[in-house]
N, C-alpha and C positions, 0 to 999 in steps of 0.2 A: 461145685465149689468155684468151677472158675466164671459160672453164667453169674453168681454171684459178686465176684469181683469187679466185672465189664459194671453190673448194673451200678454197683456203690460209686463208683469211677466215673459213669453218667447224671446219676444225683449228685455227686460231687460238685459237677461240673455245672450243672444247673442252677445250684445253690448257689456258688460261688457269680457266675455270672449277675444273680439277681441281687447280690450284695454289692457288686460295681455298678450294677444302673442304679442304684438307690443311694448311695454316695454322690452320682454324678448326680443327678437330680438334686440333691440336698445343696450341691456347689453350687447350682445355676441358679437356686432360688437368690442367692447373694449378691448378681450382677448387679448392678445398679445399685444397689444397697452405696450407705456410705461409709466409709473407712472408720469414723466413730463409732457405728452400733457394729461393724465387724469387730472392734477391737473390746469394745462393750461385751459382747456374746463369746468371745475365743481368747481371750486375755491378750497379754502381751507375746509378740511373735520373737523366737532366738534367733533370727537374722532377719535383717532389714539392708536393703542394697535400694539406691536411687541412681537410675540412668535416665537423661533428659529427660521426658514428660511421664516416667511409671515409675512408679516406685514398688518392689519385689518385698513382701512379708513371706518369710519362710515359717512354717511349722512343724517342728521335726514331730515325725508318729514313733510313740514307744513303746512295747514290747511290757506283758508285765513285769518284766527283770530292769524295766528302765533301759533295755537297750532300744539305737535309733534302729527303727526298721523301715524308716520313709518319708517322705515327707511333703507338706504342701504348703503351693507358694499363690500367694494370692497378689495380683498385679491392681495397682490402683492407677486410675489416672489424676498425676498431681496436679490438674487446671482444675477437676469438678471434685476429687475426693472421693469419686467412687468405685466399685470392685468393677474392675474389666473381665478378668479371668482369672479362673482357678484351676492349680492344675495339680495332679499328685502323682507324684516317684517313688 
């Protein structure tokens, strides 16, 4: 029972890791993209914050009950319009 549990707890952990490289890879595809087809592809973002030259799109991630469980924010640069970084909380 319990060589059982270590293994589920290592598949767990395996799975889970390859579900984070595959999101961050899916984010990096977006750098240079421009703030048009991000907004095109991901609709409109609930928060938007501008400081000097970046402007911050927030995405909150929800939960099937609609609750916030995180969120991402994608940094553009306001001279070219495009994604700098993405990052998620």
């Amino acid at each position: 029972m319990r060589k059982a549990a270590v293994a589920a707890i290592i598949i767990f952990g395996l799975l889970a890791g390859c579900g984070t490289y595959g999101d961050q890879a899916r984010h990096d595809s977006w750098i240079g993209k421009t703030e048009a087809s991000l907004l095109s592809s991901w609709g409109g973002p609930d928060r938007v914050l501008e400081s000097g030259a970046v402007k911050y799109l927030t995405y909150d991630i929800r939960n099937f009950y609609g609750d916030t469980i995180g969120n991402r924010t994608v940094q553009i640069n306001t001279m070219t319009g495009r994604v700098i970084l993405i990052t998620r909380n």
